[in-house]
C-alpha positions in Angstrom: 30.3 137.2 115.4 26.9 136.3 116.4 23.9 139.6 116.4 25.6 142.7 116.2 25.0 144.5 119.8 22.3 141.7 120.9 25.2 140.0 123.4 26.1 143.3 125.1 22.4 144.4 125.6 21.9 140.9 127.1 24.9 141.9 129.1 24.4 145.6 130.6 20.4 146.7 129.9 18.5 143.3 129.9 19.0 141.7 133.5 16.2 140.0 133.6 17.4 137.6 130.9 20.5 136.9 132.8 20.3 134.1 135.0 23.0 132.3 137.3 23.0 128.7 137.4 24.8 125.7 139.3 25.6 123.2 136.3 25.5 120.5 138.6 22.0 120.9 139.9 21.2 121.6 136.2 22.7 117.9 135.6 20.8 116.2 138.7 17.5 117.8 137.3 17.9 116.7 133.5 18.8 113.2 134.9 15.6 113.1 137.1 13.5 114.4 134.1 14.9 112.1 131.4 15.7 108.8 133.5 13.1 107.1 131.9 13.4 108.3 128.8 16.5 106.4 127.1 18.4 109.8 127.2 22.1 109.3 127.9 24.1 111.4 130.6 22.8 114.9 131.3 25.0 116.3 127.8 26.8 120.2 127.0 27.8 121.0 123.4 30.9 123.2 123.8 31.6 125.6 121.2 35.2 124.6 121.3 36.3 127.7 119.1 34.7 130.4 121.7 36.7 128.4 124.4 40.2 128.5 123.2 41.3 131.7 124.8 39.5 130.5 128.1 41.3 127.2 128.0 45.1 128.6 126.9 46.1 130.3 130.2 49.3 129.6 129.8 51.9 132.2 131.7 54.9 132.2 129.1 52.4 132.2 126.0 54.1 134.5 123.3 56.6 131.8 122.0 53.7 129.2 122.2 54.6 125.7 122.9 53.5 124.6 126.2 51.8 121.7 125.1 52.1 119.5 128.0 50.9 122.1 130.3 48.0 123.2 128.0 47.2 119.4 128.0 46.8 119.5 131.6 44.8 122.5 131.7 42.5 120.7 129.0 42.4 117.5 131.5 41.7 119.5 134.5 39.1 121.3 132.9 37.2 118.0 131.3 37.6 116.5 134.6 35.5 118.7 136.5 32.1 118.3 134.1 32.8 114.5 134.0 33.4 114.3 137.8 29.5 116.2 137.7 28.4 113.3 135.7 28.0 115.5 132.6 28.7 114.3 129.2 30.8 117.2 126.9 30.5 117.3 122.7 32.9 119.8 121.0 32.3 120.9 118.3 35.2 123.0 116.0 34.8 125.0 112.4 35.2 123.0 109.7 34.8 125.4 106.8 33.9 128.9 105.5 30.8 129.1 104.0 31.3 131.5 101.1 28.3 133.8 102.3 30.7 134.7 105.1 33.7 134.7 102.9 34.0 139.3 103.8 33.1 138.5 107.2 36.0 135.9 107.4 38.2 138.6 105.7 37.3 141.7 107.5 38.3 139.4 111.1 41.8 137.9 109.6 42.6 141.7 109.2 41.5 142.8 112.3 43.4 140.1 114.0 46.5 140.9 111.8 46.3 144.5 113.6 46.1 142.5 116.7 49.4 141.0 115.8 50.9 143.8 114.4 50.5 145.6 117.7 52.2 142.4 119.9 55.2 142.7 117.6 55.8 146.7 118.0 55.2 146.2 121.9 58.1 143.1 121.5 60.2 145.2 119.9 60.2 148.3 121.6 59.8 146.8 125.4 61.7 143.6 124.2 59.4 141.6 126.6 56.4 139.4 126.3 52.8 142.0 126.4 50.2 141.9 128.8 47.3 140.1 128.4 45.7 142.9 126.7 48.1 141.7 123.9 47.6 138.2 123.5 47.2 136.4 120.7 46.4 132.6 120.1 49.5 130.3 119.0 49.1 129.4 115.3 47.2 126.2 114.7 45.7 125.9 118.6 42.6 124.7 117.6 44.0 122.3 115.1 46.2 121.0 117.9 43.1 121.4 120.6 40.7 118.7 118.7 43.6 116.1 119.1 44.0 117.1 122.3 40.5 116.3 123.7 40.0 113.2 121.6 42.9 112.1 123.3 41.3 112.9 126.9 38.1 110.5 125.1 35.9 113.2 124.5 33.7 113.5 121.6 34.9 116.1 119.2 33.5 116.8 115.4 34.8 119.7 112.5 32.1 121.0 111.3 30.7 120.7 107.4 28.6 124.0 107.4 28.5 126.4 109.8 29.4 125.5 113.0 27.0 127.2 115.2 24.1 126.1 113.1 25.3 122.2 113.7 26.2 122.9 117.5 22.2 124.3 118.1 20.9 121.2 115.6 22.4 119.2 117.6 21.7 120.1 121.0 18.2 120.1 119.8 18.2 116.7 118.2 19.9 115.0 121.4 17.8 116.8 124.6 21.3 118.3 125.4 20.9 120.3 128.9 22.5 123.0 126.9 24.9 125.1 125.0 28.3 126.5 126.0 29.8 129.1 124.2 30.0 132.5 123.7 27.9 133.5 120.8 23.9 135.5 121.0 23.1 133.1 117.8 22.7 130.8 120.5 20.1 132.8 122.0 18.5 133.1 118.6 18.1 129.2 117.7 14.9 127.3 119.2 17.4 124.9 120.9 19.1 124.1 124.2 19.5 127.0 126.8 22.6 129.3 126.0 25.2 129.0 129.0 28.2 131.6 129.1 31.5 130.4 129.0 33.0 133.6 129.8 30.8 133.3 133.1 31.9 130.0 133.6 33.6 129.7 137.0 35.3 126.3 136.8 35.7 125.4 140.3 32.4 125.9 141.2 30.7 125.2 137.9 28.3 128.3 138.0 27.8 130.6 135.1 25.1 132.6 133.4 22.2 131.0 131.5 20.9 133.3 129.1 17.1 132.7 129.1 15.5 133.1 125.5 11.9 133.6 126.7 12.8 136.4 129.5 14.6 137.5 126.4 11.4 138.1 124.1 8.9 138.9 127.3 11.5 141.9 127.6 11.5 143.3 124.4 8.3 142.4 123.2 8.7 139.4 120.8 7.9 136.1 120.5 10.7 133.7 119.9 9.6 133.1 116.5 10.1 136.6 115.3 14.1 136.4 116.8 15.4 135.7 113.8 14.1 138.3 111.9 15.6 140.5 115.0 18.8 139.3 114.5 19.0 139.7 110.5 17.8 143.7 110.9 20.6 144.4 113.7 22.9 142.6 111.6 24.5 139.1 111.6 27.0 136.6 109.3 24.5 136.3 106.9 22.9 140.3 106.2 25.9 142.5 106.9 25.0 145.3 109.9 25.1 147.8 107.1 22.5 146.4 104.2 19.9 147.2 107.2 21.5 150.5 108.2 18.3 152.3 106.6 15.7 150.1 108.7 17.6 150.6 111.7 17.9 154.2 111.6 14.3 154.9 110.9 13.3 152.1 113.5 15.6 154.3 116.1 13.6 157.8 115.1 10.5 156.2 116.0 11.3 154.6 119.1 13.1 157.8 119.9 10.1 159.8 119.5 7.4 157.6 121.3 9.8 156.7 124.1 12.1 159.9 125.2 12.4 159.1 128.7 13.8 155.4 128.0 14.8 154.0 131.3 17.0 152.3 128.4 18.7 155.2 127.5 22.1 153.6 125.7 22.4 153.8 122.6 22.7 149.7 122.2 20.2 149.5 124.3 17.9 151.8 122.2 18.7 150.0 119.1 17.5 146.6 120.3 14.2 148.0 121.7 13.6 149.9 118.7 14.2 147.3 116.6 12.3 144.7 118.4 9.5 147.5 118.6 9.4 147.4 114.6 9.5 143.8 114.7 6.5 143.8 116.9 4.6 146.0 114.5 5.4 144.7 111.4 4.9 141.2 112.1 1.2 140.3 113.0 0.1 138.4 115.8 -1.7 135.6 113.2 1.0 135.1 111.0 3.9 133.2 113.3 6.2 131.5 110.5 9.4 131.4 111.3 10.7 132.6 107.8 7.7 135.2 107.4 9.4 138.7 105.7 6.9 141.4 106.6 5.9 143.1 103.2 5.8 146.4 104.5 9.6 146.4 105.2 11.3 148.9 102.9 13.2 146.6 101.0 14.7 146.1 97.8 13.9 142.5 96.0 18.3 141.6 96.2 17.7 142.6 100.5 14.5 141.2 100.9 15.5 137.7 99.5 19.1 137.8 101.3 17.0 138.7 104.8 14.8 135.8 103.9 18.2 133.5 103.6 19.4 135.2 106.9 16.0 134.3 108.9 16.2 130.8 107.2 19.6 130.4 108.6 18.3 130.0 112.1 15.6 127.5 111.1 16.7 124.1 112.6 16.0 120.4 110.8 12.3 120.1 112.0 11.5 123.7 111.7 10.6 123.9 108.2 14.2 124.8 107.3 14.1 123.6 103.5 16.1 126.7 102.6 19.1 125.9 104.6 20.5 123.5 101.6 20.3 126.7 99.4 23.0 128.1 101.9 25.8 125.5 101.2 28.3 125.4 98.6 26.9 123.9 95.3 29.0 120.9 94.1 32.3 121.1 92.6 34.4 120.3 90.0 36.5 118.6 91.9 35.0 115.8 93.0 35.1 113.7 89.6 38.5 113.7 90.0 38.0 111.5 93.5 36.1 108.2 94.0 32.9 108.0 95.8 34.9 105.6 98.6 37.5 108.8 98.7 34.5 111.4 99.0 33.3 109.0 101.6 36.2 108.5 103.5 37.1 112.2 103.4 33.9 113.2 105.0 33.9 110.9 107.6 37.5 111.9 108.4 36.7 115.3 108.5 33.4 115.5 110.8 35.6 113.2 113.2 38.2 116.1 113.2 41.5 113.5 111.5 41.7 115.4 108.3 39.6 118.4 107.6 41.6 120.6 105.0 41.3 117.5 103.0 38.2 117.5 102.6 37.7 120.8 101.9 40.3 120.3 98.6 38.7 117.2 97.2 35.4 118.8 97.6 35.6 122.2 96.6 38.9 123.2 96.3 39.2 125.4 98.7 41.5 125.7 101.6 41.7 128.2 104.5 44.5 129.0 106.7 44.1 131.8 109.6 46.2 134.3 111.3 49.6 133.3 112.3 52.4 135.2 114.2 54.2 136.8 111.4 55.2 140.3 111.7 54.0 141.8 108.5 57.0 144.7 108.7 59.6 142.0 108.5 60.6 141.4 105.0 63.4 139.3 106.0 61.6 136.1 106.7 59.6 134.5 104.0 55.7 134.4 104.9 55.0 130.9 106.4 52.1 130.3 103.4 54.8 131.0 101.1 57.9 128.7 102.7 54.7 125.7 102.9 53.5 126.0 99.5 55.4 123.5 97.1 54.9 121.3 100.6 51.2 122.2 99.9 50.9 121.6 96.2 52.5 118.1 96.3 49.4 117.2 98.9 47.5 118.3 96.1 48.9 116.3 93.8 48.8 113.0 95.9 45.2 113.9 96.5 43.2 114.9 92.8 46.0 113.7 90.5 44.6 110.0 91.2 47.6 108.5 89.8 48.1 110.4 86.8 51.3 112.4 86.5 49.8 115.7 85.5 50.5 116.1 82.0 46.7 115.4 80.4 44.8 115.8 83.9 42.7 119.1 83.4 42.7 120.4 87.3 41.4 123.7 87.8 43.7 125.5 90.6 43.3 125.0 94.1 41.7 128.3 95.5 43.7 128.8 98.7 42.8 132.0 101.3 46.2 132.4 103.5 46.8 134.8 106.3 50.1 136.3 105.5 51.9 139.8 104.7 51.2 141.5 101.9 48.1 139.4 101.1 45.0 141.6 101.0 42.4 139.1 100.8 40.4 140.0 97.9 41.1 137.2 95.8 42.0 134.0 96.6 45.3 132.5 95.5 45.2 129.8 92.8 47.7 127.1 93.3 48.2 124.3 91.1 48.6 120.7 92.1 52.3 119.2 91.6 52.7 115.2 91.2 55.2 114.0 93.8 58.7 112.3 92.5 58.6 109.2 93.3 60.7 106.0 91.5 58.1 104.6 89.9 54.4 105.8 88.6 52.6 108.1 91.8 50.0 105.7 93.1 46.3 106.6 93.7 44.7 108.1 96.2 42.5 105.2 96.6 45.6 102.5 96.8 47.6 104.5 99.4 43.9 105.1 101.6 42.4 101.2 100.9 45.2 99.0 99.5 46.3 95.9 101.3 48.9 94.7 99.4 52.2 94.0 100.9 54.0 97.3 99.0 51.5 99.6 100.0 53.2 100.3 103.6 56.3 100.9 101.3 54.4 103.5 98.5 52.5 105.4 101.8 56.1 105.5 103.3 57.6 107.1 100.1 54.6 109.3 99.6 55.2 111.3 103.0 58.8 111.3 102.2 58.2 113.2 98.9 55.6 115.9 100.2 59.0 117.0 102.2 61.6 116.1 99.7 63.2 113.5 102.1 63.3 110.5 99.9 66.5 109.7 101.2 65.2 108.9 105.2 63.8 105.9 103.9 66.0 103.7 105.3 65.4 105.2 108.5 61.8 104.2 109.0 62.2 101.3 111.6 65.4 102.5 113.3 63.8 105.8 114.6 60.5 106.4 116.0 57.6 107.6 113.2 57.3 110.8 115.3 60.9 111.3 115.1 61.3 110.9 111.7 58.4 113.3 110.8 60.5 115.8 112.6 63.7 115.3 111.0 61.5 115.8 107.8 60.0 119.2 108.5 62.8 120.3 109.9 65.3 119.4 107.1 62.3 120.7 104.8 62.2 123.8 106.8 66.2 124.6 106.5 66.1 123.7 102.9 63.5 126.6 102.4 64.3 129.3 104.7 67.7 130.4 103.9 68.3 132.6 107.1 68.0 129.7 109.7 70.6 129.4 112.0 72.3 126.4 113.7 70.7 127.5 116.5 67.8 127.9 115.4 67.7 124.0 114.2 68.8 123.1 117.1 65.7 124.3 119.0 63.8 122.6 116.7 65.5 119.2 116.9 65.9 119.8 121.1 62.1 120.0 121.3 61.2 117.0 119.0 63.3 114.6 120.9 64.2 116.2 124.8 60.6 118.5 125.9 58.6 115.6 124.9 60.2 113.2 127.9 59.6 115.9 130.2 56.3 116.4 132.6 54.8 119.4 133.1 56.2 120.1 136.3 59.7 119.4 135.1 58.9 122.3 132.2 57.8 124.8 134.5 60.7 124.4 136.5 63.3 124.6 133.9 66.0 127.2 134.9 66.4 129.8 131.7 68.8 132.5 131.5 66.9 136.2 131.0 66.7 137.1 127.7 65.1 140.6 125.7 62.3 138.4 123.6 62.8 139.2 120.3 60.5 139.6 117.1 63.1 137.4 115.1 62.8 134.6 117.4 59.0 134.7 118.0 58.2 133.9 114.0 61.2 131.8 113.8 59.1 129.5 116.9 56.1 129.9 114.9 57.1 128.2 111.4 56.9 124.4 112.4 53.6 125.2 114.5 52.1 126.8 111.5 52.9 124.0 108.9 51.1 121.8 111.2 47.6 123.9 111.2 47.9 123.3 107.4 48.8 120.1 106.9 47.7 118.2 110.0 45.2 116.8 108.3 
């Protein structure tokens, strides 16, 4: 979300801030200044999350699956920074902090009225919508951080938030900057904020949005932007626990300043904030986590504006309080070794299994909008048709080789997207051993084991998740990738009762024939003209959703 109103004032009534710039001169400049410095190539941290709808341009993109064509967007795209000699690190969300756990919420809803309004435009126009319209495929930016690390980029999952690890770490590396599209970027003492929906990709311009023009034109030091950010409202203090400050701070500026040559109203509130800033804060006192005590606060308010201005306080700034932001530890992890906790995290931050790690460490999982059409009772939510597919995972992961019976698990908490949900509470699902022939093995044999059977008990393992115990024998005839198909679909059919024959054999036709196609081939594929229906957009979705959840 970023400062409420901060990236539009930047935007319309703060020019001066606003600056174009040629990314390749930027590059030749960095390499002059740093070549004898042991720096490595002139480096951008990509906010891969703000790109996603930047980078999937795809024409046909309301049934999704273009993958080689969004792969060669991705390359294309990768290819002109390297070709510039600059070095790209993505950088994806990797969890929900539960501070933001209502301003996760109140966004899954808004997006489900997003998706709600693509479905009545498919079915009263019975074509794709306008751009206007779109919506992300389910699990894009799962699929994306595959994507790129198969291009050899360097891609991480977050494990807090994931703009605060994007600025720490353009800070702790010299990066030349920042590309995303987010004014906590502007906010953070770290490496200069670039636009990526300014980003012209052919020339490599776009805007560079200067944090010290920023403060010279409203009157602040760069010091006192956090406390800025925190009054106008952020992920941290809601807009409306400073509604009171705000208003009052508007009345005044309103009052000393009625012929504003920054007469809009967003405009007014920035200045008039920054004005109180300016006031309250004196010159002398310059720490970054300073709370005025003449703002009219309550003791709950002034501590959570403290934790707000604390959240912008990088490693090296005196940022002690960041640790009180995380998640305290869990009651999960005992049931886990230290190698497993280890291993998790490490899989996690390199983007191969990040939902784990979010189970055996707090057990918690998150799953985001998908396109379901919430006025269609007929097909069963995707969360719902994936769950005993979920709670076996669970099972294989914290049961640690027990069956169940005397394990005392508290419930997975699990926050899915889906219709009829309203979000208040999560969901508590309980972990289910998998039925296997013999005792289910440990988490730590199937991850580190090296006996000979092992290949055999992993094998089974997978099998069970889906209930396919009976494709064993196939492993070795048909390809792995094949016979992971042939187990969601068969999982799939087994679960959603109104399949058709049809329908399975899309699914099966685009496991084993799209994938031997080129891009060029796909885009030139004749197709008879057909109404797009609602039916057939969620009945496309169901595999591509299963795979955001249990990727990892």
């Amino acid at each position: 979300m970023g400062v409420k109103g901060l990236q539009h004032f930047v935007d319309s009534c703060c020019p001066e801030a606003r600056v174009t710039v040629h990314l390749r001169e930027m590059a030749k400049r960095q390499r002059v200044c740093t070549s004898t410095a042991n720096i490595p190539s002139p480096t951008l941290v990509v906010d891969g999350m703000a790109c996603l709808r930047h980078w999937y341009t795809c024409k046909d993109w309301v049934c999704g699956g273009q993958w080689r064509e969004y792969m060669e967007l991705l390359k294309g795209w990768v290819e002109a920074f390297t070709s510039a000699g600059i070095r790209l690190v993505f950088f994806f969300d990797g969890v929900v902090e539960d501070q933001k756990r209502q301003v996760w919420v109140k966004r899954r809803r808004r997006v489900n009225g997003e998706i709600s309004k693509m479905f009545r435009h498919i079915k009263a126009c019975g074509v794709q919508p306008g751009r206007a319209l779109f919506c992300l495929p389910s699990g894009l930016a799962t699929f994306t951080c595959f994507a790129l690390r198969s291009l050899g980029q360097s891609v991480f999952c977050s494990e807090q938030e994931a703009d605060y690890e994007i600025a720490s770490y353009a800070r702790q590396h010299g990066c030349m900057g920042i590309l995303g599209q987010d004014s906590d970027f502007i906010i953070y003492d770290s490496a200069p904020y670039l636009s990526v929906a300014k980003l012209r990709i052919d020339s490599l311009t776009t805007v560079l949005y200067d944090r010290q023009r920023l403060c010279h034109a409203i009157g602040l030091t760069a010091t006192q932007l956090p406390l800025l950010a925190c009054l106008l409202g952020n992920d941290v203090v809601s807009e409306e626990q400073m509604q009171h400050i705000r208003n009052n701070a508007i009345a005044t500026y309103r009052t000393n300043n009625p012929a504003s040559h920054r007469g809009a109203p967003q405009g007014q509130k920035v200045l008039a904030v920054s004005q109180l800033v300016s006031s309250l804060w004196g010159r002398e006192e310059q720490e970054p986590e300073f709370i005025p005590h003449s703002v009219n606060l309550s003791a709950p308010h002034r501590e959570l504006l403290k934790k707000g201005v604390c959240s912008y306080l990088l490693p090296g700034q005196d940022a002690s309080q960041r640790g009180d932001i995380s998640a305290p530890p869990s009651a999960f992890e005992k049931h886990v070794s230290p190698q497993i906790l280890k291993a998790c995290r490490e899989k996690h931050v390199a983007t191969e299994g990040f939902m784990v790690y979010s189970v055996v460490c707090q057990g918690v999982i998150h799953c985001s909008n998908t396109l379901e059409d919430e006025e269609d009772s007929e097909l069963l939510p995707q969360a719902l048709v994936y769950k005993p597919c979920r709670q076996r995972i669970y099972g294989l992961l914290l049961l640690h080789g027990h069956e169940g019976s005397s394990v005392d698990l508290p419930a997975i908490r699990e926050w899915f997207v889906y219709g009829g949900n309203p979000l208040k509470e999560p969901d508590m699902v309980h972990p289910v051993p998998v039925h296997l022939p013999y005792h289910q093995p440990s988490l730590d044999l199937l991850w580190f084991g090296t006996s000979p059977e092992v290949p055999t008990l992993r094998l089974m393992s997978f099998l069970s998740i889906f209930d396919c115990q009976e494709f064993s024998d196939l492993h070795g005839d048909i390809e792995d990738a094949l016979l992971a198909a042939l187990c969601l679909v068969t999982y799939i059919v087994l679960q959603v009762q109104t399949l058709s024959q049809e329908d399975v054999d899309a699914y099966l036709s685009q496991a084993v024939c799209l994938r031997l196609k080129s891009p060029n081939d796909l885009q030139n594929i004749k197709i008879f003209t057909r109404p797009v229906g609602p039916d057939a957009l969620r009945v496309v979705d169901v595999p591509a959703a299963e795979d955001n959840v249990s990727c990892s």
